[in-house]
MIDOSE-1310 file (N, C-alpha, C; in nm, 2 decimals, decimal comma, always signed):
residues 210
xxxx	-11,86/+13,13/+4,71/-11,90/+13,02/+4,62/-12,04/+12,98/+4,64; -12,10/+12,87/+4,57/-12,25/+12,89/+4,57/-12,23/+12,69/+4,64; -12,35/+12,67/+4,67/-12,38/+12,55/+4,74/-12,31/+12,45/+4,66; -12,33/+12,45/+4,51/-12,26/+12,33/+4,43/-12,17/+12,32/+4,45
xxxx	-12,02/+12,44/+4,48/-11,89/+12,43/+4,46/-11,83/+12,40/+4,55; -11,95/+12,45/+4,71/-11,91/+12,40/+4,86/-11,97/+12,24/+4,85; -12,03/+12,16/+4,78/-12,00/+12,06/+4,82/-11,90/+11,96/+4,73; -11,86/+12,03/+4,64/-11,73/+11,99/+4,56/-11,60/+12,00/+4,66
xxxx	-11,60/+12,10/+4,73/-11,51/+12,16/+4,79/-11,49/+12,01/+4,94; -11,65/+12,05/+4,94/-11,66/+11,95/+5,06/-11,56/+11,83/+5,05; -11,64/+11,76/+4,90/-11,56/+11,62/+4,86/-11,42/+11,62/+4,85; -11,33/+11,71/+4,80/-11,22/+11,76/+4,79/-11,14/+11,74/+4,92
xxxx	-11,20/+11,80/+4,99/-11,12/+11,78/+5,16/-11,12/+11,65/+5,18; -11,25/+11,54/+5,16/-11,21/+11,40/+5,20/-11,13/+11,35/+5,13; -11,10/+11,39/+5,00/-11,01/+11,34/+4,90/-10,87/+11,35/+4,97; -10,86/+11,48/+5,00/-10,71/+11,52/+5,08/-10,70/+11,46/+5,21
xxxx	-10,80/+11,43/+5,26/-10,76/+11,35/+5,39/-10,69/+11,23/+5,38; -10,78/+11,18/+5,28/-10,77/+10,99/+5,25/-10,66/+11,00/+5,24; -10,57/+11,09/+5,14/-10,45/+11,10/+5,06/-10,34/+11,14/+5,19; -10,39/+11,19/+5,27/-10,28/+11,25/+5,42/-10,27/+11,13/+5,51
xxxx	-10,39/+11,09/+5,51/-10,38/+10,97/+5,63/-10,30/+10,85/+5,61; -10,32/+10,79/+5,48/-10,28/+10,73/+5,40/-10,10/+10,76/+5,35; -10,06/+10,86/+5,35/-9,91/+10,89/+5,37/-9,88/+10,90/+5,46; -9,93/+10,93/+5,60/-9,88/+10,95/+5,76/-9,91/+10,78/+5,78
xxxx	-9,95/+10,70/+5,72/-9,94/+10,56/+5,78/-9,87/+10,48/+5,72; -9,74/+10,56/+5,63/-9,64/+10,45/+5,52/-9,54/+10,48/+5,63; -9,43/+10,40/+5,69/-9,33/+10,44/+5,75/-9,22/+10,49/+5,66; -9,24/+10,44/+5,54/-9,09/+10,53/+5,47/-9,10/+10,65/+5,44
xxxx	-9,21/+10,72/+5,48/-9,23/+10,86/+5,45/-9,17/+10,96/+5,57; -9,21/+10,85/+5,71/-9,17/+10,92/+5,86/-9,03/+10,91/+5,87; -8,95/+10,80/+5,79/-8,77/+10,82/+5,90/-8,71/+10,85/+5,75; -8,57/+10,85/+5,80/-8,51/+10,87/+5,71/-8,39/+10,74/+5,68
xxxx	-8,35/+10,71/+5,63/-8,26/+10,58/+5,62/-8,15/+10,59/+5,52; -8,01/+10,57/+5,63/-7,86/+10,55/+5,62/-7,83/+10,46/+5,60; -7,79/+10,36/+5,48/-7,73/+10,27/+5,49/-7,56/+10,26/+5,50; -7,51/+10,21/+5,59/-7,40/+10,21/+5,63/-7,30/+10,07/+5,57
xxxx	-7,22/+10,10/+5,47/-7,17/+10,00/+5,40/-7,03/+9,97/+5,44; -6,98/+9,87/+5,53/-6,83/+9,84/+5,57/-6,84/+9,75/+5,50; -6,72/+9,81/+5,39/-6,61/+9,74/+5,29/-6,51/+9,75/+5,35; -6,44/+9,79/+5,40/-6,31/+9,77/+5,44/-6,35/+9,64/+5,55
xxxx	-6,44/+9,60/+5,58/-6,43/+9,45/+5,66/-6,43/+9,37/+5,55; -6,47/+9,41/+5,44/-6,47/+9,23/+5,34/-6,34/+9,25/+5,31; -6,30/+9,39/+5,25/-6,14/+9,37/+5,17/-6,07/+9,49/+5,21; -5,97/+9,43/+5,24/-5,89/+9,57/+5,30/-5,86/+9,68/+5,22
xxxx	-5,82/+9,78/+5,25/-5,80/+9,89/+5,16/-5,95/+10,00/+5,07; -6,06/+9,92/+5,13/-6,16/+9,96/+5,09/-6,24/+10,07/+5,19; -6,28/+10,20/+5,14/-6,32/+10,28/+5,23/-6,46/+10,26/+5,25; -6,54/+10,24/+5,39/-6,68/+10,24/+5,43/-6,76/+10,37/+5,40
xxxx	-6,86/+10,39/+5,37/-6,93/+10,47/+5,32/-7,11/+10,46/+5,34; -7,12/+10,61/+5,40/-7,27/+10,59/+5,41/-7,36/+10,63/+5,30; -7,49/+10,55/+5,32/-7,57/+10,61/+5,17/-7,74/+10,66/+5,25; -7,73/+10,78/+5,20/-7,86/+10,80/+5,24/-7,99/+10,77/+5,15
xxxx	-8,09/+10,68/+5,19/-8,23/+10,66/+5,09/-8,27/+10,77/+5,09; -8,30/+10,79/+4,90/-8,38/+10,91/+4,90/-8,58/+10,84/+4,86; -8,66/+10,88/+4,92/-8,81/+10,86/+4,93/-8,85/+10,96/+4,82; -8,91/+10,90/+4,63/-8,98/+11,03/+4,61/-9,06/+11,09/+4,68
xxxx	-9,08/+11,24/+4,65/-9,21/+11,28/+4,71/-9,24/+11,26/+4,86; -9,15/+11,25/+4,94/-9,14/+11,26/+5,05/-9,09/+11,43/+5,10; -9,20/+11,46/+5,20/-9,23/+11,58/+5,24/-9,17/+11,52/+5,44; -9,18/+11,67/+5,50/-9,15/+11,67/+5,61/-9,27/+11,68/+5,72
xxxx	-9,31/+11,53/+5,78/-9,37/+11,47/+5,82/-9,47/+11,56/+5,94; -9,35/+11,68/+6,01/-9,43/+11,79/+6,08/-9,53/+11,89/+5,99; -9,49/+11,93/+5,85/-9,57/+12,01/+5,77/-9,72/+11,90/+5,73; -9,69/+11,80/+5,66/-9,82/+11,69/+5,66/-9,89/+11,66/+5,78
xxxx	-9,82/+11,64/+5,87/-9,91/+11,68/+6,00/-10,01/+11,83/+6,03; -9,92/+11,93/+6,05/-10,00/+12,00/+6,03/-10,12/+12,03/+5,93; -10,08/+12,00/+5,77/-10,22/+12,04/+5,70/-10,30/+11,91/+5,73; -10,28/+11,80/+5,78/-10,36/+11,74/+5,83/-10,51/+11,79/+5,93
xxxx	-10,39/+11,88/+6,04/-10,46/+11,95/+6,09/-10,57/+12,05/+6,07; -10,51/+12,12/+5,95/-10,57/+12,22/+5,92/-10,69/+12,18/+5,77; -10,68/+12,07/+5,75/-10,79/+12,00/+5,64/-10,91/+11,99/+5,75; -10,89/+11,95/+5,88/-11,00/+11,92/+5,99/-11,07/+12,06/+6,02
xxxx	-11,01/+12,14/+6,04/-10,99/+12,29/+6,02/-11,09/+12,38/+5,98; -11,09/+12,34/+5,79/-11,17/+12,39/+5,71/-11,28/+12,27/+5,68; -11,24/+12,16/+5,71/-11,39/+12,08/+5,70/-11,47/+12,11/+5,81; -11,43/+12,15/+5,91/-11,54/+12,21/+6,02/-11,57/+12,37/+6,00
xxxx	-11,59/+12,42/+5,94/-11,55/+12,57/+5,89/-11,64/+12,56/+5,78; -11,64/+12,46/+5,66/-11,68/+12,47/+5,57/-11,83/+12,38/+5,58; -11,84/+12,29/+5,68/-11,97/+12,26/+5,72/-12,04/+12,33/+5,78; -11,99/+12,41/+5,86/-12,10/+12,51/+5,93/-12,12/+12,67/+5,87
xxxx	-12,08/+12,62/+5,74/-12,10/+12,77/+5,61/-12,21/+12,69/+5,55; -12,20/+12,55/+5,52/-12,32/+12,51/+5,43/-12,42/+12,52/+5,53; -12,42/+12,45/+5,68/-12,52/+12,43/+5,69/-12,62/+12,57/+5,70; -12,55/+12,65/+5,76/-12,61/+12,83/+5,74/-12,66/+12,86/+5,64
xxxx	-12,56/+12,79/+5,51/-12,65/+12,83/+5,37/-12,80/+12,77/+5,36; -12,81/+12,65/+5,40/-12,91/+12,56/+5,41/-13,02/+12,61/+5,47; -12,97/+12,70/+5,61/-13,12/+12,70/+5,65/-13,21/+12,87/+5,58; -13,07/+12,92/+5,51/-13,15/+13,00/+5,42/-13,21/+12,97/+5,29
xxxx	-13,28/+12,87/+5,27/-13,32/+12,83/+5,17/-13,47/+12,82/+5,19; -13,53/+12,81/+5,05/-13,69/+12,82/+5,09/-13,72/+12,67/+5,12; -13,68/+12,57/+5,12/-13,73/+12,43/+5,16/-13,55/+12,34/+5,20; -13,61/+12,23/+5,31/-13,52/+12,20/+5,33/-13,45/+12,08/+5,24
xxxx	-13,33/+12,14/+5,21/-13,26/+12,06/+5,14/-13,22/+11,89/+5,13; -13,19/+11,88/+5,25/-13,11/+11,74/+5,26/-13,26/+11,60/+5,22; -13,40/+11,68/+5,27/-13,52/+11,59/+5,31/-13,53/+11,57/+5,18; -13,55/+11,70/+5,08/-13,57/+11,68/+4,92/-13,47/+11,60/+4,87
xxxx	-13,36/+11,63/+4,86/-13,27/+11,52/+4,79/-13,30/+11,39/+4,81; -13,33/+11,35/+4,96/-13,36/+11,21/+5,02/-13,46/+11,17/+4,99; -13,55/+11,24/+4,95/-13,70/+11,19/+4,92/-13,70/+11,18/+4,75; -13,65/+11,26/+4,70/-13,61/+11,27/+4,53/-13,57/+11,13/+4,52
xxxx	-13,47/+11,08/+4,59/-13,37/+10,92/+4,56/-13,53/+10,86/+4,60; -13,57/+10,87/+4,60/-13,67/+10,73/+4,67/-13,79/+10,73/+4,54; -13,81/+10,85/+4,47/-13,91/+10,87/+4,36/-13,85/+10,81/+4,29; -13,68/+10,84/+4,26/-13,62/+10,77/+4,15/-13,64/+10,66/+4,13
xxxx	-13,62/+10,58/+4,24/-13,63/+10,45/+4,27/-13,75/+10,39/+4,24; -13,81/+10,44/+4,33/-13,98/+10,37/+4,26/-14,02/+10,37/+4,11; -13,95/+10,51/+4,06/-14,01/+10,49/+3,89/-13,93/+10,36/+3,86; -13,84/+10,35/+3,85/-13,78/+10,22/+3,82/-13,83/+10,08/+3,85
xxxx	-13,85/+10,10/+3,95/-13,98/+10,01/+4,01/-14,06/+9,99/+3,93; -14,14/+10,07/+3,92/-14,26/+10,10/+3,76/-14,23/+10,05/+3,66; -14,12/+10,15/+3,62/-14,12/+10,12/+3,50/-14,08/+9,93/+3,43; -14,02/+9,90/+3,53/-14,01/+9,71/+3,54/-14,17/+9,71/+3,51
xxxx	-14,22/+9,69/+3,64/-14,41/+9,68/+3,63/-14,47/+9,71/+3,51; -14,43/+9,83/+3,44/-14,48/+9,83/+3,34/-14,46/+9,75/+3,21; -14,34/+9,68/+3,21/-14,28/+9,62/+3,10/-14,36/+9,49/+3,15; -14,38/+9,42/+3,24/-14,44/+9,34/+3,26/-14,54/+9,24/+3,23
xxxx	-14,56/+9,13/+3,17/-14,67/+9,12/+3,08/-14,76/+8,98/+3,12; -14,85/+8,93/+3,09/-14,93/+8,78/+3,15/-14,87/+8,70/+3,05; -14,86/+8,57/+3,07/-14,78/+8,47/+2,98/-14,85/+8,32/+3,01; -14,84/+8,22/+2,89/-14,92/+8,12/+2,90/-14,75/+8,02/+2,85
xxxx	-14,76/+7,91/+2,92/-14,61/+7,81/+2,87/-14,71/+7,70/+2,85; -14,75/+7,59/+2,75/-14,75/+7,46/+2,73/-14,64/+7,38/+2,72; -14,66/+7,29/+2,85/-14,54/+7,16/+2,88/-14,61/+7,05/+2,83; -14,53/+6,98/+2,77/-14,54/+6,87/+2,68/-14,53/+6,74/+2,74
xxxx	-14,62/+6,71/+2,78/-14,62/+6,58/+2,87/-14,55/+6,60/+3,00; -14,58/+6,70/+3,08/-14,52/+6,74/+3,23/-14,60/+6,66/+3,30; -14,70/+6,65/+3,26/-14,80/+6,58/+3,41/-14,87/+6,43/+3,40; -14,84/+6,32/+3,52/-14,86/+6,23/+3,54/-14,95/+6,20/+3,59
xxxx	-15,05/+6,10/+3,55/-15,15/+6,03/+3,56/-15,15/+5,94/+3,62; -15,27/+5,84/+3,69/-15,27/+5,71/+3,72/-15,43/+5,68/+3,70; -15,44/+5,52/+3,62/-15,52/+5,51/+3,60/-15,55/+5,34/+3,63; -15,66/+5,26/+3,61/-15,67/+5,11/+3,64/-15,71/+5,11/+3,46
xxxx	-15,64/+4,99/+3,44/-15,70/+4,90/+3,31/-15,78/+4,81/+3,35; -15,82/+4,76/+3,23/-15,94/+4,63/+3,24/-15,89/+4,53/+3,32; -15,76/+4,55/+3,38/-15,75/+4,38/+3,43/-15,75/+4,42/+3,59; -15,79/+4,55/+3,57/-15,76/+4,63/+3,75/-15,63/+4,65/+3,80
xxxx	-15,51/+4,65/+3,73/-15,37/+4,68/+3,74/-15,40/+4,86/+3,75; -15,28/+4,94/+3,83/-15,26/+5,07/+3,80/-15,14/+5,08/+3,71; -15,24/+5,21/+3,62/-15,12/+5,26/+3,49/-15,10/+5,41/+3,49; -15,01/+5,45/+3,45/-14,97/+5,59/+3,41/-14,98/+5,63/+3,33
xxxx	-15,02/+5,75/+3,28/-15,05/+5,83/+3,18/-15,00/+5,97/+3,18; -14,97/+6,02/+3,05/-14,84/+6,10/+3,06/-15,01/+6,23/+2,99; -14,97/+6,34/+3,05/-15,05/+6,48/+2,99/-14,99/+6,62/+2,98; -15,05/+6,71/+2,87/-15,00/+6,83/+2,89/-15,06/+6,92/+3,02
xxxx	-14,97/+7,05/+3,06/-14,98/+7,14/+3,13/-14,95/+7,29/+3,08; -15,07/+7,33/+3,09/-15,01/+7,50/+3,07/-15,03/+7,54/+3,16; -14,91/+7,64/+3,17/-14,88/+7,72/+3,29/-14,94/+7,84/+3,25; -15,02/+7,96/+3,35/-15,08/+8,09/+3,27/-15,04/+8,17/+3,37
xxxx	-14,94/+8,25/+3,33/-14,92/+8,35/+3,47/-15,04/+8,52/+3,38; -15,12/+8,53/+3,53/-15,17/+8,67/+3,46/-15,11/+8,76/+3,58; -15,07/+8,87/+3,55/-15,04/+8,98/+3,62/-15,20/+9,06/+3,73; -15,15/+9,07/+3,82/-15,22/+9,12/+3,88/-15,23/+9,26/+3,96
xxxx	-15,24/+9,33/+3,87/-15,23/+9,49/+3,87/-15,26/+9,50/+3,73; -15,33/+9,65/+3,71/-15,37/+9,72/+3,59/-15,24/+9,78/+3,54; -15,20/+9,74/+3,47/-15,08/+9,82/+3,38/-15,12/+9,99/+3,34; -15,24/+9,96/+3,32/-15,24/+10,15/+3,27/-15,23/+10,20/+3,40
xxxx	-15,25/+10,19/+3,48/-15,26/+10,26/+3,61/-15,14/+10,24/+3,64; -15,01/+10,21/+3,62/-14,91/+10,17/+3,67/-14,81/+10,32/+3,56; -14,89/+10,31/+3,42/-14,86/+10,39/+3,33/-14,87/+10,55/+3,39; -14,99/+10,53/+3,44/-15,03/+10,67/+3,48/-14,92/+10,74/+3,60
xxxx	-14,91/+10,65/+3,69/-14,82/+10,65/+3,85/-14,71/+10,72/+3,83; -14,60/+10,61/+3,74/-14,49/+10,64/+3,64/-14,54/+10,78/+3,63; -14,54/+10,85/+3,50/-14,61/+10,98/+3,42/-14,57/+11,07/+3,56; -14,66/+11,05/+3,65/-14,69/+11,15/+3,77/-14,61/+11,17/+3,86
xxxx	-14,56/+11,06/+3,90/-14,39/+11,04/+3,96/-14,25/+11,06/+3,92; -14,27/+11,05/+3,77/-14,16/+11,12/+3,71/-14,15/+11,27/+3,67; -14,25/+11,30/+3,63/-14,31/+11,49/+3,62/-14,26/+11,53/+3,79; -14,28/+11,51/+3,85/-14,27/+11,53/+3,99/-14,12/+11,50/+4,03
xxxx	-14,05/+11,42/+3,99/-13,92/+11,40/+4,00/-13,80/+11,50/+3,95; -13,86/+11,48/+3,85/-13,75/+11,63/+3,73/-13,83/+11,74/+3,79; -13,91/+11,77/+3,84/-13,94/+11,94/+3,87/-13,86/+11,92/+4,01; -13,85/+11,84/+4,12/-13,76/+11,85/+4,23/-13,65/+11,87/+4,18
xxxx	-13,56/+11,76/+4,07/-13,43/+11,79/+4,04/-13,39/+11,90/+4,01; -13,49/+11,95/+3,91/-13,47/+12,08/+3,89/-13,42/+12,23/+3,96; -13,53/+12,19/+4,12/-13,55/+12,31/+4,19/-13,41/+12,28/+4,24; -13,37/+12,13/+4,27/-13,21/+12,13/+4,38/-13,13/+12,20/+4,29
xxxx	-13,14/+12,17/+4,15/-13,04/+12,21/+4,09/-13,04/+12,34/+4,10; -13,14/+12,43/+4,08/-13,14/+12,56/+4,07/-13,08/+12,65/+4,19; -13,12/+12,53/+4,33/-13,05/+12,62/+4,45/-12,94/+12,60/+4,48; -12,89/+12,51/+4,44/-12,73/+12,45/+4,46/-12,65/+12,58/+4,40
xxxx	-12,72/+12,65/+4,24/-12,64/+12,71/+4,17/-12,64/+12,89/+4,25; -12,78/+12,85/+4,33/-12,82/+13,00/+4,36/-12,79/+13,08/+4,48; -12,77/+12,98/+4,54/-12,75/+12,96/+4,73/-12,64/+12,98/+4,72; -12,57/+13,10/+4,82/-12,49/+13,20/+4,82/-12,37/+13,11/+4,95
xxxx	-12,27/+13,03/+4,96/-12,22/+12,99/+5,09/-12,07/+13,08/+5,07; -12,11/+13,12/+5,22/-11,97/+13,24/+5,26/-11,82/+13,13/+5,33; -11,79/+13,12/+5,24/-11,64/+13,06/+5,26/-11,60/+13,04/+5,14; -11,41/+13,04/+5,15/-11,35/+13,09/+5,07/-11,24/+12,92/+5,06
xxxx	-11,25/+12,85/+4,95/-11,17/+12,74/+4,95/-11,03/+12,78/+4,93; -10,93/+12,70/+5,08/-10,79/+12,74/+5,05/-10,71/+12,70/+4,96; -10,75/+12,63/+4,86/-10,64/+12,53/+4,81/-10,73/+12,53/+4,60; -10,67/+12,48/+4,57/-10,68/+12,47/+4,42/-10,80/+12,35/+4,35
xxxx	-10,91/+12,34/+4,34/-10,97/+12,24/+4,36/-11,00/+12,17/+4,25; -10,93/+12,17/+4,13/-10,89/+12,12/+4,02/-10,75/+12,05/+3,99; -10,69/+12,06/+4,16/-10,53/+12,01/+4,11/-10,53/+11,87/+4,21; -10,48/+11,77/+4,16/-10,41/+11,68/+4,24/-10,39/+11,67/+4,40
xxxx	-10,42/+11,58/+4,44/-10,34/+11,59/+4,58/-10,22/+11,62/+4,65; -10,16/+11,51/+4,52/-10,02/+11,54/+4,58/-9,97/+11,73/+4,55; -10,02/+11,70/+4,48/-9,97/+11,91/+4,40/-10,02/+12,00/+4,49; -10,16/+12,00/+4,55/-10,21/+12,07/+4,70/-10,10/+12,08/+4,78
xxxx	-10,04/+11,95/+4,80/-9,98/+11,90/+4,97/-9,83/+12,00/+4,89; -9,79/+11,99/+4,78/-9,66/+12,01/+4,73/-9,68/+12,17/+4,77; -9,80/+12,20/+4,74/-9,81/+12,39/+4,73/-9,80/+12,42/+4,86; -9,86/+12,32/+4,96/-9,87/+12,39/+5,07/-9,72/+12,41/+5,14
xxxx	-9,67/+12,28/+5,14/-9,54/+12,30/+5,17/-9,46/+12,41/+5,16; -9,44/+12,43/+5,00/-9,37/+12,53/+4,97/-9,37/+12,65/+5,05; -9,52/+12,70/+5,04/-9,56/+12,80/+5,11/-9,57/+12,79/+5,26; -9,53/+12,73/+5,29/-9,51/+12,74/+5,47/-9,38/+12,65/+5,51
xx	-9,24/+12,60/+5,39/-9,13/+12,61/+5,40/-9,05/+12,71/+5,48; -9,04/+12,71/+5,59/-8,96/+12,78/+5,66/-8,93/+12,73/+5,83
């Protein structure tokens, strides 16, 4: 499989864990349960009778255990195939992806900045005065205010940044993409990685029913 499918594969295992762990922690999946019905104590002549609960989809708690086991198994197996694939690659992987998320991020950054614009608000009698009249009393007087926000950075240069940081962004996406598809990882996924959980756990059973 190539890097893309081993880390599908990857996600797939956590998928089946969550899904294992998460049924090894329901108790109606672990016992089994008899209900035991005395009728003949309420009314005589009546025969007691046991009833066994049936659990759908309840599997045998030593088999789920085990592929428990063995999901740990191939996720240790299948990490140390990627990381092998990784260090055959002409740059390292994990630093580009991490450093890609942070370009993304900043164009966006930008590109806000760039949308950005200086703005002027006149308020209509916002601001208070005090003044003396002729008789030397203090008075108040009502005035306008404009508010002028100017931006403080050059927008074209903000334009340019953007441009350069996103050219530079898509050619990294590019290259990951290209080695995900190209990069050769030596392991072999056990399980069906298009099917359900429960249908995995169902298959495995079957096949190790005995």
């Amino acid at each position: 499989m190539n890097l893309k499918e081993a880390f599908q594969a990857q996600n797939k295992l956590e998928e089946l864990f969550e899904f294992v762990s998460s049924y090894l922690d329901d108790e109606k999946n672990l016992v089994s349960v008899t209900e035991k019905h005395f009728r003949s104590k309420a009314v005589e002549g009546q025969q007691d009778e046991d009833i066994n609960i049936v659990v759908d989809n309840k599997f045998p708690p030593e088999k789920v255990i085990d592929f428990l086991i063995l999901l740990i198994s191939e996720r240790e197996e299948l990490a140390q195939a990627i990381q092998k694939a990784k260090k055959s690659m002409k740059f390292d992987l994990d630093s580009a992806v991490d450093v890609n998320k942070k370009r993304h991020m900043a164009a966006e950054t930008l590109r806000d900045l760039r949308q950005f614009k200086s703005s002027s608000l006149l308020e209509k009698n916002a601001g208070v005065g005090y003044v003396f009249n002729k008789d030397g009393n203090q008075t108040t007087y009502r005035y306008d205010i404009e508010r002028v926000k100017t931006i403080d950075y050059d927008r074209n240069n903000v334009r340019k940044l953007l441009k350069k940081l996103q050219k530079k962004a898509d050619k990294i996406s590019n290259d990951i993409d290209v080695a995900l598809i190209s990069t050769n990882v030596d392991y072999k996924f056990p399980f069906d990685l298009h099917a359900g959980s429960l249908e995995v756990i169902e298959d495995y059973i079957d096949k190790h029913n005995d």
